[in-house]
Residue frames relative to the residue before (quaternion, step in Angstrom):
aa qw qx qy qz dx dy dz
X 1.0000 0.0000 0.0000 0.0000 0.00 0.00 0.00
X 0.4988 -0.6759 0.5182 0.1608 3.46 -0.96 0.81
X 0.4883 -0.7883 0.3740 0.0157 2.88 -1.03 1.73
X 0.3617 0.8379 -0.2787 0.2992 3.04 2.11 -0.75
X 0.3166 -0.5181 0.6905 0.3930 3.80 -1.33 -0.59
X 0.3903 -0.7445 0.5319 0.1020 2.97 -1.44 0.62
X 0.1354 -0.8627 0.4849 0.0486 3.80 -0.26 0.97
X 0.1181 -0.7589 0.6400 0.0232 3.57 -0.75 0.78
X 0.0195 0.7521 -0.6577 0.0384 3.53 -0.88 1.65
X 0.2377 -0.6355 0.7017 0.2174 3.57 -0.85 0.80
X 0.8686 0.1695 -0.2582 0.3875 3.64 -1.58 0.22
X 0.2821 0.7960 -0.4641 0.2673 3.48 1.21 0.75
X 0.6223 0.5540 -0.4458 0.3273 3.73 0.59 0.91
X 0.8511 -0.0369 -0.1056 0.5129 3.08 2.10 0.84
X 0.5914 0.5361 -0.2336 0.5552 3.52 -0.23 0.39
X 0.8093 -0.2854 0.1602 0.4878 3.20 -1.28 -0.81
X 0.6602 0.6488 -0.2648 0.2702 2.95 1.51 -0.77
X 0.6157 0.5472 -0.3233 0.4659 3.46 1.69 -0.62
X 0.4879 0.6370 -0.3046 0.5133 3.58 1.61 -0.64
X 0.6604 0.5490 -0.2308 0.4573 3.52 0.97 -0.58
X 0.6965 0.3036 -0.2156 0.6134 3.12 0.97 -0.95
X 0.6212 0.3537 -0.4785 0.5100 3.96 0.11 0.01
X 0.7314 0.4462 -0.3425 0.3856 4.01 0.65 0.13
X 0.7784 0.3253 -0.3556 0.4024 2.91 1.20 -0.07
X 0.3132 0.7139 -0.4072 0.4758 3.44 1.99 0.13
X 0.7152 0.5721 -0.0739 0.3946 3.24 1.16 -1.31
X 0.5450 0.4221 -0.2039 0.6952 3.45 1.89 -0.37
X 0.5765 -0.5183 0.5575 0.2972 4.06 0.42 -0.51
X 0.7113 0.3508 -0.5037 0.3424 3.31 0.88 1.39
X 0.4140 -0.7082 0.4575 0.3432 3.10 -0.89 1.22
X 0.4109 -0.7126 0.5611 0.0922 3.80 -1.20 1.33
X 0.1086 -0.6006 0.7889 -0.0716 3.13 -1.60 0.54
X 0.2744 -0.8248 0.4755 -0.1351 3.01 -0.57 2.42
X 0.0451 0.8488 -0.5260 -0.0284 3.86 -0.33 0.51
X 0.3382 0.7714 -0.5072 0.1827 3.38 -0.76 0.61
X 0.5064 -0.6961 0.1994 0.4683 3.67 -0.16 0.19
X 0.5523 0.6336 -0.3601 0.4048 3.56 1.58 -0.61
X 0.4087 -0.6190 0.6322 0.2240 4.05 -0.47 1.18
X 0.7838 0.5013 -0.1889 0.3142 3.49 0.29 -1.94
X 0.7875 0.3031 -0.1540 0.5141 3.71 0.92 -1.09
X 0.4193 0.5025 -0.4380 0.6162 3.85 1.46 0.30
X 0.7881 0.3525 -0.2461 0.4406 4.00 0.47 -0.52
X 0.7574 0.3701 -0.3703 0.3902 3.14 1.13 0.28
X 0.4228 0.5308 -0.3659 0.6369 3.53 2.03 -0.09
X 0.4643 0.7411 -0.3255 0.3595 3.70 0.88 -0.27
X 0.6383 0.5257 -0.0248 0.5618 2.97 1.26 -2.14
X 0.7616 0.4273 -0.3249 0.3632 3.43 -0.09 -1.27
X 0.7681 0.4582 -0.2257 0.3862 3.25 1.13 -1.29
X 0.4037 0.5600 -0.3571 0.6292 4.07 1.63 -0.32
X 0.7328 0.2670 -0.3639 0.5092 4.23 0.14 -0.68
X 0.8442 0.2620 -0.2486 0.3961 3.79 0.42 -0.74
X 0.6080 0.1131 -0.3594 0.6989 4.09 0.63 0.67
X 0.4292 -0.6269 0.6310 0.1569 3.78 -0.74 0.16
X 0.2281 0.7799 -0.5410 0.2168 3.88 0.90 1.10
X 0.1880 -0.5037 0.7306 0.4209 3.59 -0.73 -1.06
X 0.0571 0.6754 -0.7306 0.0829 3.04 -1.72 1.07
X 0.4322 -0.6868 0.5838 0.0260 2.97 -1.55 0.87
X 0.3291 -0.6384 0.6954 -0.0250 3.47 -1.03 0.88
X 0.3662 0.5337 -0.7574 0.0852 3.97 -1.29 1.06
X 0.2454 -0.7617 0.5965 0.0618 3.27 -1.05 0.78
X 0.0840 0.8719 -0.4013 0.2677 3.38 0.01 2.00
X 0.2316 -0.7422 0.5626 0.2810 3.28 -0.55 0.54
X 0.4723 -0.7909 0.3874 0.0364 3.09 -0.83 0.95
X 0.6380 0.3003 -0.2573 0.6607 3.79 1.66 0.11
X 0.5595 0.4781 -0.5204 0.4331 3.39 0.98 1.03
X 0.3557 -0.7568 0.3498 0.4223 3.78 -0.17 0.83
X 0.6392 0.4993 -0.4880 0.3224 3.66 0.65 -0.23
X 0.5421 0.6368 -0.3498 0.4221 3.46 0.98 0.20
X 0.3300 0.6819 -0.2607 0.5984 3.35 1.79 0.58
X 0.6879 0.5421 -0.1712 0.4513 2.65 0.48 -2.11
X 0.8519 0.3915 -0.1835 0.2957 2.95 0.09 -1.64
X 0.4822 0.6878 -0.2915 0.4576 3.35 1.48 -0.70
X 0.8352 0.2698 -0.2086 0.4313 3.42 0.27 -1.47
X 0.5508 0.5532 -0.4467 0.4371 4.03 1.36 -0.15
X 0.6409 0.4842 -0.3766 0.4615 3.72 0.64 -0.62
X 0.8671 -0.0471 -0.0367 0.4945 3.57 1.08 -0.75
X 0.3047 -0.8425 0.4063 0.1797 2.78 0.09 1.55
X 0.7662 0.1257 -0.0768 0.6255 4.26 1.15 -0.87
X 0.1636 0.7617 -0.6266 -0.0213 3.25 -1.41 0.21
X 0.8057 -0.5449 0.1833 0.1426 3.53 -0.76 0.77
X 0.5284 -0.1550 0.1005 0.8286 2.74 1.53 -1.57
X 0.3129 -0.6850 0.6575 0.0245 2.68 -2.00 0.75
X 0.4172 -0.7577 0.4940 -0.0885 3.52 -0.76 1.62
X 0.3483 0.7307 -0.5755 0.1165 3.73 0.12 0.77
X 0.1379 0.8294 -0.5260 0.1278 2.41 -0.67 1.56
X 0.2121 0.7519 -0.4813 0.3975 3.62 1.79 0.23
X 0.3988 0.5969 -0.6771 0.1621 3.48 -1.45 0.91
X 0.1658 0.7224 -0.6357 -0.2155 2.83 -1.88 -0.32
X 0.2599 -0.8211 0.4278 0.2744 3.74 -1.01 -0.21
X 0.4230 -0.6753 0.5098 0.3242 3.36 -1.08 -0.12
X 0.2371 -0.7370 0.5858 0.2399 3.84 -1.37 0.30
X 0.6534 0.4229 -0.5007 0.3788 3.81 -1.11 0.73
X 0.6816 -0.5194 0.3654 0.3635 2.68 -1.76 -0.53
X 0.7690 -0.3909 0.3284 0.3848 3.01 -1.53 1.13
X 0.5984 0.6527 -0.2556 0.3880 3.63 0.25 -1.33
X 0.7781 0.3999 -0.0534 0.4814 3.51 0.45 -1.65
X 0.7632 0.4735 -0.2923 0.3285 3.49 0.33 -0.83
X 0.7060 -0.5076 0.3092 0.3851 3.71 -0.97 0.71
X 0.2435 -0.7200 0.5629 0.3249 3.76 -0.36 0.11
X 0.3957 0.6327 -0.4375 0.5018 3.43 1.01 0.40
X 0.7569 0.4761 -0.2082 0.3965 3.22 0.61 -1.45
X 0.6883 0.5276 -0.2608 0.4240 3.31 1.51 -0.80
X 0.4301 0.7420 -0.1873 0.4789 3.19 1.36 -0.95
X 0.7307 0.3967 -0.1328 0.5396 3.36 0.59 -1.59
X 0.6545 0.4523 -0.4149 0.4415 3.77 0.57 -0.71
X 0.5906 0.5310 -0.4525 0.4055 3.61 0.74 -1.37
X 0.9052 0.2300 -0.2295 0.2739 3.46 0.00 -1.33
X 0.3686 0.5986 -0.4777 0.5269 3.37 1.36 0.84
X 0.7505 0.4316 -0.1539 0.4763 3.74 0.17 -1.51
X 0.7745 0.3390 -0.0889 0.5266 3.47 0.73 -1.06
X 0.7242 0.5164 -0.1948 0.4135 3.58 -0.20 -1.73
X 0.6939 0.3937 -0.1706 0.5783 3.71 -0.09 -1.49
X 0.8299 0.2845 -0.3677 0.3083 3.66 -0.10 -0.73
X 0.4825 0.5438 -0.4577 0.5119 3.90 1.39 -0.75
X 0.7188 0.4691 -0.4277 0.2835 3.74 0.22 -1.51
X 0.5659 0.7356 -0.2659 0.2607 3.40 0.92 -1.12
X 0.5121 0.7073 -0.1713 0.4562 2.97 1.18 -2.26
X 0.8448 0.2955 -0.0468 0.4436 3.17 -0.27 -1.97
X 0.5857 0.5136 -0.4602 0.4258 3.67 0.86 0.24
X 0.7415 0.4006 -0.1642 0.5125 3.62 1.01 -1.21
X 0.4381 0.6643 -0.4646 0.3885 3.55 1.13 -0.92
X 0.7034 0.5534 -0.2884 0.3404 3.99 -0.15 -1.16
X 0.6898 0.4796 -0.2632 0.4742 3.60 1.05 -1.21
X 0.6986 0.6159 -0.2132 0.2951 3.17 1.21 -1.17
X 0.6466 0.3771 -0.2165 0.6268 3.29 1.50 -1.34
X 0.5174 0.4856 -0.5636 0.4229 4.20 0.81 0.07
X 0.3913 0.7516 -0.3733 0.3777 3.75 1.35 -0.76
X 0.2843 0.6674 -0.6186 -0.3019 2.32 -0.03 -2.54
X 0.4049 0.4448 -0.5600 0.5697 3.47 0.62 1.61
X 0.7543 0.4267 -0.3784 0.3253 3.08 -2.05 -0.63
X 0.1597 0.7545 -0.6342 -0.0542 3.19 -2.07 -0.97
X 0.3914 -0.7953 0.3941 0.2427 3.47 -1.21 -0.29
X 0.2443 -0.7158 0.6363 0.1515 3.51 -1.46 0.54
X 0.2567 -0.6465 0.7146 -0.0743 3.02 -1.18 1.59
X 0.2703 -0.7694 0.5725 0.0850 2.97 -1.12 1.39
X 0.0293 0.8726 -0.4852 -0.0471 3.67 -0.10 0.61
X 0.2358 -0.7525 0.5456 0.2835 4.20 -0.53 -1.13
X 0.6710 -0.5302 0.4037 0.3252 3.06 -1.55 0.78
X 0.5213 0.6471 -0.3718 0.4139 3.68 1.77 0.39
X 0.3982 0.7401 -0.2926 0.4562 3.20 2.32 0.37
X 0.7843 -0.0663 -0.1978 0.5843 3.30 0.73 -0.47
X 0.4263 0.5027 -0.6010 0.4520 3.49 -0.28 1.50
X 0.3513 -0.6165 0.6402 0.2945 3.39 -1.48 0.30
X 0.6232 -0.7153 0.3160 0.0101 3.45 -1.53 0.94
X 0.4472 0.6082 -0.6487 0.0967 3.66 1.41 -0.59
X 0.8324 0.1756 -0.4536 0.2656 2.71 -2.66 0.80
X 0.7959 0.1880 -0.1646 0.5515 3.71 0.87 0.06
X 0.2166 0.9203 -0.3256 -0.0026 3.20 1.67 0.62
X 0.5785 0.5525 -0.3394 0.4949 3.43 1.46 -0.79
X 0.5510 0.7018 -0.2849 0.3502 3.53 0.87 -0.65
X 0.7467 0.3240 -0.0988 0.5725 3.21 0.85 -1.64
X 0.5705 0.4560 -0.3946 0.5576 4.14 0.90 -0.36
X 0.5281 0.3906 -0.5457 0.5203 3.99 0.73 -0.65
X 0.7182 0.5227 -0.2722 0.3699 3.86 -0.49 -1.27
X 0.5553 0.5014 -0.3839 0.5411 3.97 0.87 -0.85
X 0.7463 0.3813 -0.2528 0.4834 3.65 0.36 -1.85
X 0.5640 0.4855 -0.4293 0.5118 4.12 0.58 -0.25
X 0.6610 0.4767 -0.3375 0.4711 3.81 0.65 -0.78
X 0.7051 0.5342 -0.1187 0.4509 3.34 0.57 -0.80
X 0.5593 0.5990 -0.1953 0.5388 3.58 1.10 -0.85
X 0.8390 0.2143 -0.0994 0.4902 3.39 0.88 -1.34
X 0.3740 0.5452 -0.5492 0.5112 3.32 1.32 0.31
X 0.7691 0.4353 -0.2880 0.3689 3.45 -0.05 -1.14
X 0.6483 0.6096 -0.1696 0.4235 3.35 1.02 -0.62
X 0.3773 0.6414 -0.2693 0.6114 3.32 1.99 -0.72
X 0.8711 0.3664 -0.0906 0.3143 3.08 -0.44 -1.42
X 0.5782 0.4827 -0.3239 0.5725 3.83 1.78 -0.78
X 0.5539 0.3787 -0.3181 0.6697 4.44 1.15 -0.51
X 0.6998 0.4686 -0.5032 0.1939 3.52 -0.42 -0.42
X 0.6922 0.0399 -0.3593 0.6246 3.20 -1.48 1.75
X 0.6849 0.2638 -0.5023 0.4571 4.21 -0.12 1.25
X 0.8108 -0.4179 0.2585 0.3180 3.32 0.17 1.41
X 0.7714 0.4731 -0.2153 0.3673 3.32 1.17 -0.54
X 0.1647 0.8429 -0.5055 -0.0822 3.59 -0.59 -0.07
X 0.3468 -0.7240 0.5963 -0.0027 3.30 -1.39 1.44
X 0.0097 -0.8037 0.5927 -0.0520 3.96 -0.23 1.60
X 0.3335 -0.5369 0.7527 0.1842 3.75 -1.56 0.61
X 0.0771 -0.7037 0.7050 0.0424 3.13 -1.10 1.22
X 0.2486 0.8935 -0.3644 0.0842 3.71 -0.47 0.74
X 0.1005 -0.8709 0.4775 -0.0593 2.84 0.19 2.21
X 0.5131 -0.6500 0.4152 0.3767 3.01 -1.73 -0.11
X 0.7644 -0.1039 -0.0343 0.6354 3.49 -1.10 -0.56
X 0.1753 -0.7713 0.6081 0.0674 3.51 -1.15 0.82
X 0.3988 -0.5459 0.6092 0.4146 4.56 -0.46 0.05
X 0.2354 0.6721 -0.6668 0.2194 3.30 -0.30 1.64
X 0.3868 -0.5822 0.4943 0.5168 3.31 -1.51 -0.91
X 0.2364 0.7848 -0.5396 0.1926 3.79 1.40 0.31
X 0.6384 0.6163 -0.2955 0.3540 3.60 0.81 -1.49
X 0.7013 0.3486 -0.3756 0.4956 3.73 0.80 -1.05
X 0.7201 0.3659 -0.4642 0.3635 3.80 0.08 -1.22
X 0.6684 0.4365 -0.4158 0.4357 3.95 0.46 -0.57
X 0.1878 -0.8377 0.4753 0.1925 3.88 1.31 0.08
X 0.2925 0.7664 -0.5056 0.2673 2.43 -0.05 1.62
X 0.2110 0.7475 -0.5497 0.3076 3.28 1.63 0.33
X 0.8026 0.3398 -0.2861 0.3982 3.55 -2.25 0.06
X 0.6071 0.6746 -0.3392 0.2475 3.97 1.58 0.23
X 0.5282 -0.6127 0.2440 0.5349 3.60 -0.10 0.24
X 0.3815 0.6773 -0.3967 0.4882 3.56 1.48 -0.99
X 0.8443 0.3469 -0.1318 0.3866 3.56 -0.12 -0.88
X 0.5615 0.5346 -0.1120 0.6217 3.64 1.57 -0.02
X 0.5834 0.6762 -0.2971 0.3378 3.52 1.26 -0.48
X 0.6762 -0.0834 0.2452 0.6897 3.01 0.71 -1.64
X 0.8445 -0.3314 0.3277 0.2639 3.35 -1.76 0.34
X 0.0938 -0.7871 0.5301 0.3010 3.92 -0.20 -0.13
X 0.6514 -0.4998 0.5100 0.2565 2.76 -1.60 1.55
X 0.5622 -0.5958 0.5392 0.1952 3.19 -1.96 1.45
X 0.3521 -0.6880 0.4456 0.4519 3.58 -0.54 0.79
X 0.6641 0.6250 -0.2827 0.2974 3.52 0.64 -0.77
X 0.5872 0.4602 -0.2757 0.6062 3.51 1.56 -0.52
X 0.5304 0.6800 -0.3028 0.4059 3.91 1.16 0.01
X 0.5610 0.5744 -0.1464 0.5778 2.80 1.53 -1.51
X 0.7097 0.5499 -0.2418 0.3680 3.34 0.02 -1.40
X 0.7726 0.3024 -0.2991 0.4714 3.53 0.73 -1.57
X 0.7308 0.5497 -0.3773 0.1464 3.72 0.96 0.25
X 0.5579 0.6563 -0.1548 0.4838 2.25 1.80 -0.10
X 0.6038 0.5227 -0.3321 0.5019 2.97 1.45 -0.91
X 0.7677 0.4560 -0.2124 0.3970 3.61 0.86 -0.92
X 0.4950 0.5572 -0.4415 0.4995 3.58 1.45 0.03
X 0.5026 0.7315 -0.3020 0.3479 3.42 1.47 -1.17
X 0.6440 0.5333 -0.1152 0.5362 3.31 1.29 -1.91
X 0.2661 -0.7649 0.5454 0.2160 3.61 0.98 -0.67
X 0.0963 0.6707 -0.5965 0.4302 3.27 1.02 2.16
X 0.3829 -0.7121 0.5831 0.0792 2.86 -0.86 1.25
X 0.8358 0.0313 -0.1505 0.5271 4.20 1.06 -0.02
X 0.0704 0.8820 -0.4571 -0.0909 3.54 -0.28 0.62
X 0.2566 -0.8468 0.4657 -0.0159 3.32 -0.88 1.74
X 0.0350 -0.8915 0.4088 0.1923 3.76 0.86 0.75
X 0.8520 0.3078 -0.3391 0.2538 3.33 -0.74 0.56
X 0.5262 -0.5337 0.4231 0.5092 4.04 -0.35 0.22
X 0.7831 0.3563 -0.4132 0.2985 3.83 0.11 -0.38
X 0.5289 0.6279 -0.3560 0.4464 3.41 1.75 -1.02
X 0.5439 0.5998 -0.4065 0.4232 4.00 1.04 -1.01
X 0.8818 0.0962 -0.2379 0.3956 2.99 0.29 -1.00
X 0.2932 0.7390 -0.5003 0.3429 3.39 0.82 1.12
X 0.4114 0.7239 -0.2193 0.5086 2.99 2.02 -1.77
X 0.8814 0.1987 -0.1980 0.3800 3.10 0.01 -1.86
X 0.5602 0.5576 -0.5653 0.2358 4.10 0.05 -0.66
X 0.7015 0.5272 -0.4662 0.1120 3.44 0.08 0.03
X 0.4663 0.6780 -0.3005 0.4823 3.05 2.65 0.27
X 0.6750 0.4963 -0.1133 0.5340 3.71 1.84 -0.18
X 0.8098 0.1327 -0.0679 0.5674 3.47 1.44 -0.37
X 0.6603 -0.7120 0.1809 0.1561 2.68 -1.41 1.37
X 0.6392 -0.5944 0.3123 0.3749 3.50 -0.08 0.82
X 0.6919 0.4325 -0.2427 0.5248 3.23 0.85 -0.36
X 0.4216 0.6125 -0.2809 0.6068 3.33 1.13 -0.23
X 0.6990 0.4240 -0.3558 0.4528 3.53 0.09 -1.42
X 0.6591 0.6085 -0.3122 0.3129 3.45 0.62 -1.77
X 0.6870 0.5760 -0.3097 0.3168 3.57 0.84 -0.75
X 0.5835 0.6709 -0.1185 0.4421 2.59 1.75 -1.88
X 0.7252 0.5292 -0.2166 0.3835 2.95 0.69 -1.60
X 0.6708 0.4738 -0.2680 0.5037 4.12 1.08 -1.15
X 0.6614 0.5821 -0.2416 0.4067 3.89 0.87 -0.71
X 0.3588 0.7979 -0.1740 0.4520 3.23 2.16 -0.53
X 0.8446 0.1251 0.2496 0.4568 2.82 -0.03 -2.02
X 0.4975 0.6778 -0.3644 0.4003 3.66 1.14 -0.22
X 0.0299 -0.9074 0.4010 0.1225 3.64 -0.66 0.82
């Protein structure tokens, strides 16, 4: 049996999430990949088994179906650290958009990641090791029109692990919000949001340097991590301006 730690990464078939898993393979933990692709979880699978020598796993789940839970927490019942990082979002208005689609974000963005938490959380603080990263976004502390579920999923993920900080803190454990800004993903096309100003502002953040500061800073046992100097103070304007204000800010953003 392998001496290793054991990482769980949900949305680990790109993005930050595949960065995640090649960093912690890279650190000496054997990983357990989720995502719904079978095919592209078995071939990041490979690369990472020939180039850190981990054991890794491969379930291919959707993640806003509840037996995909199930199935998640029976194959592994504990793991070390825990990696949410599965999302996605929708653009328009609230009004217009499938309630399916909404539905499906909540229990992707929200649902799958609380259930998770509170599945792995117990082993961790019987430990008194390990812990978790919650992937969240500077769409945490901002309000949301046109991506409104999006930015309320990400608030309630910010919030979750704040509180959660503070309920582990001093048992070995620790539970960080990583929450960057635009990042070089493929989130930007399915949430179609290409041609936005958000995305026109500044450069996007390397996914791989994303990874890194969360990890590094969960490591440190930071309880929020906000990578870059503009995203900080992205973090912070909503303690200086008027809420209304934001709202404007916030729709001119993302509006296409």
């Amino acid at each position: 049996m392998s001496a290793r730690p054991l990482a769980l990464i949900t949305g680990a078939s790109g993005g930050i999430g595949l960065e995640f898993a090649r960093l912690l393979a890279a650190d000496g933990y054997d990983c357990v990949l989720v995502a719904r692709s079978r095919e592209r979880l078995e071939s990041i699978a490979a690369d990472i088994r020939e180039k850190s020598g981990v054991a890794v796993t491969c379930i291919a789940a959707d993640l806003t179906l509840d037996e995909s839970i199930a199935q998640i927490t029976a194959a592994i019942p504990h793991c070390d650290l825990l990696v949410n990082n599965a999302g996605f979002a929708n653009n328009g208005p609230y009004a217009e958009l499938p309630e399916s689609d909404i539905a499906d974000e909540i229990r992707l963005d929200v649902l799958a990641l609380a259930r998770l938490t509170r599945h792995y959380l117990p082993g961790m603080l019987a430990a008194r090791s390990g812990g978790v990263i919650n992937v969240a976004s500077t769409a945490a502390f901002l309000p949301g029109p046109l991506m409104a579920t999006y930015y309320a999923s990400k608030a309630f993920v910010l919030s979750l692990s704040e509180a959660l900080w503070e309920e582990v803190r001093g048992n070995g454990v620790t539970v960080s919000c990583l929450c960057p800004g635009a990042t070089k993903t493929a989130f930007f096309a399915r949430a179609n949001m290409e041609g936005t100003r958000l995305l026109s502002m500044q450069p996007l953040a390397d996914a791989s340097a994303v990874a890194r500061a969360g990890y590094e800073g969960w490591k440190r046992g930071k309880r929020v991590v906000v990578p870059g100097a503009m995203n900080a103070a992205l973090a912070f304007s909503p303690k200086i301006t008027p809420r209304s204000l934001l709202l404007r800010i916030s729709r001119r953003l993302v509006a296409r």
